[in-house]
Structure formats: C-alpha cells, structure tokens
Biopython code that builds the backbone (N, CA, C, O; Angstrom):
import numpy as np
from Bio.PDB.StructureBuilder import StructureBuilder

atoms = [
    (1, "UNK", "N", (0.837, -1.179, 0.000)),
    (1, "UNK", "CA", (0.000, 0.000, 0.000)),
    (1, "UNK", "C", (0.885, 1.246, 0.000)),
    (1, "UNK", "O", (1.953, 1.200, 0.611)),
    (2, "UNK", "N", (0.547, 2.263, -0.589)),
    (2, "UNK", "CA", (1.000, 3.514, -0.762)),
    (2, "UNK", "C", (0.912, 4.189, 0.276)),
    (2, "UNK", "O", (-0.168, 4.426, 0.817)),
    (3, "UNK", "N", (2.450, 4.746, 0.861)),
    (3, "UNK", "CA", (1.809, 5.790, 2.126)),
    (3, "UNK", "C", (2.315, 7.622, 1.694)),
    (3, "UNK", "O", (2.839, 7.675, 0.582)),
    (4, "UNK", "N", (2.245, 8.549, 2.180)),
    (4, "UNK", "CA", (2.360, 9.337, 1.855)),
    (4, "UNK", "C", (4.018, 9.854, 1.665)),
    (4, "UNK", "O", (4.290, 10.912, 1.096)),
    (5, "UNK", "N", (4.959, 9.025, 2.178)),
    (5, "UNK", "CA", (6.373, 8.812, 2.001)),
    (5, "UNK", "C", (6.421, 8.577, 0.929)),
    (5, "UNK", "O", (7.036, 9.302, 0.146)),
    (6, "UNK", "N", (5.795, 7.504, 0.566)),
    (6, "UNK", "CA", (6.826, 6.730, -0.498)),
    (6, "UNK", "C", (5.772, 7.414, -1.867)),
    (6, "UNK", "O", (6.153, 7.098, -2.994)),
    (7, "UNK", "N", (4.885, 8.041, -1.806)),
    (7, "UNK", "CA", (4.218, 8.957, -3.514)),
    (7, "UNK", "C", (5.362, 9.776, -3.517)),
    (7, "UNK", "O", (6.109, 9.878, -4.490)),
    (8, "UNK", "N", (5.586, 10.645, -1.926)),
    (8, "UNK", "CA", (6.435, 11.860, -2.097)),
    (8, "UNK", "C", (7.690, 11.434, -2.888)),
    (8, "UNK", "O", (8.090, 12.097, -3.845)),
    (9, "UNK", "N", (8.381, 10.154, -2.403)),
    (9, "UNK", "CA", (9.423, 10.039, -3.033)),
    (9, "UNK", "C", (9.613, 9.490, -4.918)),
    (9, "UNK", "O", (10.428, 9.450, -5.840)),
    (10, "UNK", "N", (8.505, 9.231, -4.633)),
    (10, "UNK", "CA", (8.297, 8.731, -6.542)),
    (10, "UNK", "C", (8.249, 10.120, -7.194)),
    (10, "UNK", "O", (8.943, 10.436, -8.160)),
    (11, "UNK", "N", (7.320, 10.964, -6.544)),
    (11, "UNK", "CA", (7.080, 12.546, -7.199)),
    (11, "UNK", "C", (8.826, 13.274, -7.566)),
    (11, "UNK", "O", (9.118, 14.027, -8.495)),
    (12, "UNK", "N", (9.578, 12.822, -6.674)),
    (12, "UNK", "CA", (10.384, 13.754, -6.530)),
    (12, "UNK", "C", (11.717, 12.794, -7.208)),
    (12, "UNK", "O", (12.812, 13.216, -7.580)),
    (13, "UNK", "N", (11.200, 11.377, -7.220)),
    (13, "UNK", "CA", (12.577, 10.803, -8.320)),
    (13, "UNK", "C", (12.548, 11.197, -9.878)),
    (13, "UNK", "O", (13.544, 11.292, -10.595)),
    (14, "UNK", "N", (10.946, 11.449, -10.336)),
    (14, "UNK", "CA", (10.599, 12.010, -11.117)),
    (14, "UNK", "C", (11.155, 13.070, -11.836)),
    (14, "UNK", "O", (12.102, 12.848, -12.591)),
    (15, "UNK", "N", (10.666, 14.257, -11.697)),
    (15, "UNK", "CA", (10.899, 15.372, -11.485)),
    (15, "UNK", "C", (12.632, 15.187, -11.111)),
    (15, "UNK", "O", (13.281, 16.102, -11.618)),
    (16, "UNK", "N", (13.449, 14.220, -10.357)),
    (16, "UNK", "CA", (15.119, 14.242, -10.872)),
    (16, "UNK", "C", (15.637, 13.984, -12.556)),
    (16, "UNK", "O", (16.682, 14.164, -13.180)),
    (17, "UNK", "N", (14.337, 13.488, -12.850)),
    (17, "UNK", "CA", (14.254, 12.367, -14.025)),
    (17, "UNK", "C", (14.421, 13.652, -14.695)),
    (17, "UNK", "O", (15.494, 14.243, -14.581)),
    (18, "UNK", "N", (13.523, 14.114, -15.340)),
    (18, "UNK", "CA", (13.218, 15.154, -15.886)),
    (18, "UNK", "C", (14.149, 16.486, -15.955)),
    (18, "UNK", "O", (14.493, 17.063, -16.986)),
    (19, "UNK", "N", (14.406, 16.765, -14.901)),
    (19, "UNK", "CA", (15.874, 17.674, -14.840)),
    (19, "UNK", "C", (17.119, 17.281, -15.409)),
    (19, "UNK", "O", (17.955, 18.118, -15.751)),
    (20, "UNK", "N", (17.376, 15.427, -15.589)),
    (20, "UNK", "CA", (18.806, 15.417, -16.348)),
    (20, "UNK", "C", (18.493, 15.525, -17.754)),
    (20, "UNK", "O", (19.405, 15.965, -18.455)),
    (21, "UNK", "N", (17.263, 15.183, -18.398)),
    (21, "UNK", "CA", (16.980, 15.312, -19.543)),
    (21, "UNK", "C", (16.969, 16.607, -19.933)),
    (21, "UNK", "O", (17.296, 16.861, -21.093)),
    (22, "UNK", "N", (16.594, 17.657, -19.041)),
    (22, "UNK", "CA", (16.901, 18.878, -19.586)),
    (22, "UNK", "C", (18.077, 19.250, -19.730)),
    (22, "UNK", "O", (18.415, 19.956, -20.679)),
    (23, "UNK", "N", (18.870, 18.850, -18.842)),
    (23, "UNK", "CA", (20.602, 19.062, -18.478)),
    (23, "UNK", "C", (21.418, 18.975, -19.673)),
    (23, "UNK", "O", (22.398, 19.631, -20.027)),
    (24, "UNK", "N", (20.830, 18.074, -20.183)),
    (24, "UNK", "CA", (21.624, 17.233, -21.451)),
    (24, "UNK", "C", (21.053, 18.136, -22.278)),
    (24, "UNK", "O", (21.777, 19.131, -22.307)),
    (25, "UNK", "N", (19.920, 18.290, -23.096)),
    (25, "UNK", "CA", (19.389, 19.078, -24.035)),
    (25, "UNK", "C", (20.237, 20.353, -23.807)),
    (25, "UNK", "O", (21.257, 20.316, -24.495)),
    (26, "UNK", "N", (20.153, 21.189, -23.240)),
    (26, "UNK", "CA", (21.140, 22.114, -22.484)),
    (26, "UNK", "C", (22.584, 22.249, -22.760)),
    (26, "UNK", "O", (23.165, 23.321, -22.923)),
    (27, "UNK", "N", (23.125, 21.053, -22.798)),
    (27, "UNK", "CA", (24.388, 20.822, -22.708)),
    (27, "UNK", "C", (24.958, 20.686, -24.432)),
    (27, "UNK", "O", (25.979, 21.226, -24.858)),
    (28, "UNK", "N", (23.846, 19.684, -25.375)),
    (28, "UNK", "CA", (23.987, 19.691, -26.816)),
    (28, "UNK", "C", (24.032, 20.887, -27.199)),
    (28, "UNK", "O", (24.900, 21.259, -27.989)),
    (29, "UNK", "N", (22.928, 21.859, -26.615)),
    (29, "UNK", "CA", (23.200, 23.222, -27.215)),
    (29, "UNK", "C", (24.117, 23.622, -27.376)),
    (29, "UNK", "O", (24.629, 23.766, -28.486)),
    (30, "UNK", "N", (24.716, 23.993, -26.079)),
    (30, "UNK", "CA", (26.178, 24.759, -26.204)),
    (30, "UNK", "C", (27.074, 24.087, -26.941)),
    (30, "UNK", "O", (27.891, 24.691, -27.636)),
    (31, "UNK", "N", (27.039, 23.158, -26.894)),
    (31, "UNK", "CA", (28.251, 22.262, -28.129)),
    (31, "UNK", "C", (27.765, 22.315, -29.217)),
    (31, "UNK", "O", (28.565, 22.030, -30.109)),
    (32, "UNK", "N", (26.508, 22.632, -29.625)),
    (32, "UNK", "CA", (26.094, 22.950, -31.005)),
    (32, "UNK", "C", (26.026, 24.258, -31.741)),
    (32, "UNK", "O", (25.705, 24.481, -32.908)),
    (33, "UNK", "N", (26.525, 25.330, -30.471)),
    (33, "UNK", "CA", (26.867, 26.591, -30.780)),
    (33, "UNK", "C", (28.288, 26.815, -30.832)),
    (33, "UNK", "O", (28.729, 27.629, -31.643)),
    (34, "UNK", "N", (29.223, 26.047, -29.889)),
    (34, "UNK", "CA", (30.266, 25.863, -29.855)),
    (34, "UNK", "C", (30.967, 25.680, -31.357)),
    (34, "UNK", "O", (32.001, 26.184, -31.796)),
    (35, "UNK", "N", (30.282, 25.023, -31.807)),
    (35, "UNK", "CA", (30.810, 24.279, -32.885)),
    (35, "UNK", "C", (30.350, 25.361, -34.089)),
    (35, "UNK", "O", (31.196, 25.572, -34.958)),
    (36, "UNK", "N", (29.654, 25.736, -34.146)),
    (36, "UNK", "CA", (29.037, 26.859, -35.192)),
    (36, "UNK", "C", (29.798, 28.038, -35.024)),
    (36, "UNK", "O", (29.932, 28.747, -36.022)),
    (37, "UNK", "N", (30.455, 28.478, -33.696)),
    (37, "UNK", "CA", (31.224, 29.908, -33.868)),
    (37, "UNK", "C", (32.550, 29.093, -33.970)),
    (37, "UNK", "O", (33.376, 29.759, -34.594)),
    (38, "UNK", "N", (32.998, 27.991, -33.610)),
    (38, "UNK", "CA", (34.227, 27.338, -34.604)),
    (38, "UNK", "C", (34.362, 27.200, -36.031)),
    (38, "UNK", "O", (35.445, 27.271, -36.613)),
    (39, "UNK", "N", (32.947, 26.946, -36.741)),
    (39, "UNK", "CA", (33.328, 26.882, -37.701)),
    (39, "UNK", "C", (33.388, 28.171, -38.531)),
    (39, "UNK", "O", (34.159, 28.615, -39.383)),
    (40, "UNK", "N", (32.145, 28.636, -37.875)),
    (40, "UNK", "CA", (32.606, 30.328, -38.524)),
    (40, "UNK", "C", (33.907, 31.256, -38.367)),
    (40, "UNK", "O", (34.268, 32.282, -38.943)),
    (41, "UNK", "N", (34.466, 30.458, -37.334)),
    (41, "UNK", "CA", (35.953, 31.019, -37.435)),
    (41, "UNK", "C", (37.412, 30.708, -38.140)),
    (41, "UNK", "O", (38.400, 31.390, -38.412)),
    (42, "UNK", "N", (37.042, 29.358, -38.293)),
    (42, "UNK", "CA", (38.426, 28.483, -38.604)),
    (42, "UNK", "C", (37.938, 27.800, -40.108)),
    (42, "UNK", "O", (38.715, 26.994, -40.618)),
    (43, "UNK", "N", (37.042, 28.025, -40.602)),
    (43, "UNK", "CA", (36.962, 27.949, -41.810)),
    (43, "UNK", "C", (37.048, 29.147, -43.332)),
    (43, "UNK", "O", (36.748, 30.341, -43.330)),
    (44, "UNK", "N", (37.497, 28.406, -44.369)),
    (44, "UNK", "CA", (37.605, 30.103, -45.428)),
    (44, "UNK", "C", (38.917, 30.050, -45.285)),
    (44, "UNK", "O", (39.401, 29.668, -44.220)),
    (45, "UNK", "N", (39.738, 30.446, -46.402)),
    (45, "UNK", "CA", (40.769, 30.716, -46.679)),
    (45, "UNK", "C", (41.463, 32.051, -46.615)),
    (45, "UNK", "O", (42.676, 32.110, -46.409)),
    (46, "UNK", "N", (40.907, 32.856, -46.744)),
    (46, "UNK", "CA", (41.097, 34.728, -46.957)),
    (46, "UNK", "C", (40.314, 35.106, -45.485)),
    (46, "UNK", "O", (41.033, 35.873, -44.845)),
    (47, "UNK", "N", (39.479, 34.895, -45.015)),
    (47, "UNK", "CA", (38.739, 35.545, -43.403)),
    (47, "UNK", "C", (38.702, 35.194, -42.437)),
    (47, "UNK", "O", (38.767, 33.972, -42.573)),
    (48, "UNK", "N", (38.614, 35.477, -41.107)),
    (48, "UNK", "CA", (38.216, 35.053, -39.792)),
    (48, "UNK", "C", (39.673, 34.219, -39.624)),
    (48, "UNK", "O", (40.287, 34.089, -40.683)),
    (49, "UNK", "N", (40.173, 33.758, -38.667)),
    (49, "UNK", "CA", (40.859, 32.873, -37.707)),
    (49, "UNK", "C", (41.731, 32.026, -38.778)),
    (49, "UNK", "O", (42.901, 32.343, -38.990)),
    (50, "UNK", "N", (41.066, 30.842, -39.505)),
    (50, "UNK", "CA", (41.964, 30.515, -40.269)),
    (50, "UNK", "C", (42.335, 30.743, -41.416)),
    (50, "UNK", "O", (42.942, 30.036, -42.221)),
    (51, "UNK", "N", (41.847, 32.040, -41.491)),
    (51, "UNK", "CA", (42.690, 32.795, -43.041)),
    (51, "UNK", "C", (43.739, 33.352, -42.513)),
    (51, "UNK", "O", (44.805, 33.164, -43.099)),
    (52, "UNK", "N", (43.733, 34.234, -41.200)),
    (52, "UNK", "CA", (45.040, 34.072, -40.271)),
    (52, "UNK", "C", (46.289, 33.254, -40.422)),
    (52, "UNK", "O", (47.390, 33.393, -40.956)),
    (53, "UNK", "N", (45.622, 32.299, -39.694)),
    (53, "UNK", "CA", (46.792, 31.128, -39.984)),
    (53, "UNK", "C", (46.987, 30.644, -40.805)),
    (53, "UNK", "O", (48.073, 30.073, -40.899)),
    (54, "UNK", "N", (46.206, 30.605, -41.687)),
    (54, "UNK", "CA", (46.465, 29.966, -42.890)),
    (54, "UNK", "C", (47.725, 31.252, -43.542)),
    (54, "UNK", "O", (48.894, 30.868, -43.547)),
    (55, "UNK", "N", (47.528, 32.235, -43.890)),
    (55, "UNK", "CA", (48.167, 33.281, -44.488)),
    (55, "UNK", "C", (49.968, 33.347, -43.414)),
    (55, "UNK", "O", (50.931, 33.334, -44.181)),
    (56, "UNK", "N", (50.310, 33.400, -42.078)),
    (56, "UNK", "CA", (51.262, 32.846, -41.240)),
    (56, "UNK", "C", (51.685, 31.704, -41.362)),
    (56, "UNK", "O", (52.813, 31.529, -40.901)),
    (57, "UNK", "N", (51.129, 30.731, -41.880)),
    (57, "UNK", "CA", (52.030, 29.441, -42.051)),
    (57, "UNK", "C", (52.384, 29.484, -43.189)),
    (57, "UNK", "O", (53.467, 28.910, -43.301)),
    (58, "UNK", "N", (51.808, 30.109, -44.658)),
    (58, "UNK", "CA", (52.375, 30.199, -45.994)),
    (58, "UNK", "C", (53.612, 31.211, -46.141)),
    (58, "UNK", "O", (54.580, 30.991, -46.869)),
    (59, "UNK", "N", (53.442, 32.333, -45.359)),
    (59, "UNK", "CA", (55.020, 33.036, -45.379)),
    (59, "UNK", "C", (55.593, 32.729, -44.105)),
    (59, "UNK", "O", (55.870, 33.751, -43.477)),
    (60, "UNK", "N", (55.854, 31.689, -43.532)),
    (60, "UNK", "CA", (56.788, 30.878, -43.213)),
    (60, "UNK", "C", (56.913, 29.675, -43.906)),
    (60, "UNK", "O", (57.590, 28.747, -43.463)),
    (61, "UNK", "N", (56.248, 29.623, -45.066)),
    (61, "UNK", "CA", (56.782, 28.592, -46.067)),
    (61, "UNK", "C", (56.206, 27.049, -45.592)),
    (61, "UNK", "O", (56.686, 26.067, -46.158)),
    (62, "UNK", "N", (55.368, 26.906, -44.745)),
    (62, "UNK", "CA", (55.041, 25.973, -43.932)),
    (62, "UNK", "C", (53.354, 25.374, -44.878)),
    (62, "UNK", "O", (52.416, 26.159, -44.741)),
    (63, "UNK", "N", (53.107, 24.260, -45.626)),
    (63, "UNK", "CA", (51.770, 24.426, -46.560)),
    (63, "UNK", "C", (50.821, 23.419, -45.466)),
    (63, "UNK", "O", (51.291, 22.432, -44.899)),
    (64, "UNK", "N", (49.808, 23.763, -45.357)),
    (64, "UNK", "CA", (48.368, 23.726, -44.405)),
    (64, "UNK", "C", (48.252, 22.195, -45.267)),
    (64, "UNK", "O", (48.694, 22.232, -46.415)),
    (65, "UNK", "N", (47.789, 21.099, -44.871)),
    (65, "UNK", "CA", (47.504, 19.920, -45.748)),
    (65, "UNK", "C", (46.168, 19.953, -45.976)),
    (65, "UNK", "O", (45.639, 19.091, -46.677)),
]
sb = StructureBuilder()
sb.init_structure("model")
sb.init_model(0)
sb.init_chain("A")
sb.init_seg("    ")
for serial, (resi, resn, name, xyz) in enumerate(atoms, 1):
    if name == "N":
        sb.init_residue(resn, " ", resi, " ")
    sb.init_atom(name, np.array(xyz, "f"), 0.0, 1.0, " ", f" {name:<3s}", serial, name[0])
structure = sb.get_structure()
C-alpha cells in the first residue's frame, strides 16, 4: 500500500528524471553553438581565424595539408 512517504518520493525521483533530460538538451546546445562559432571562425581561406593562420604558415613557407 501507498503511504504518503513513499508517492512523495516517486514525485520527486521524477521530477530528478526530468531535470537530467533537460541538463543534457542544455548541454547539446552549447556544443552545437560551440561548434558553429568554430566553424565560422576556422573555416575560409582569406577571413576570420583561419585565413590568419592559414596566411602565417604560408610566409613561413610551412603548406596547411
């Protein structure tokens, strides 16, 4: 039989349940933004970050593979 302990504690393993699933959703984001201002940076030959380096490793004679 159900006593008022043990609903409370189902309610509230619950509701833990539910919070890591958000955690995670949460967490893809930022690595899915992460990854989008990486690529907007380190991609392209002539702009942003790795036109940089790219342009520093060619006059040091050094070729990007």
């Amino acid at each position: 039989m159900l006593n008022e302990a043990k609903v409370l504690e189902m309610v509230k393993a619950k509701q833990v349940k539910k919070q890591k699933g958000a955690s995670m959703i949460e967490y893809a984001l930022v690595i899915a933004v992460v990854i989008a201002i990486g690529t907007a940076f380190f991609t392209g030959t002539t702009t942003g970050v790795g036109g940089f380096i790219n342009d520093k490793l060619t006059a040091a004679g050094i070729t990007a593979a």
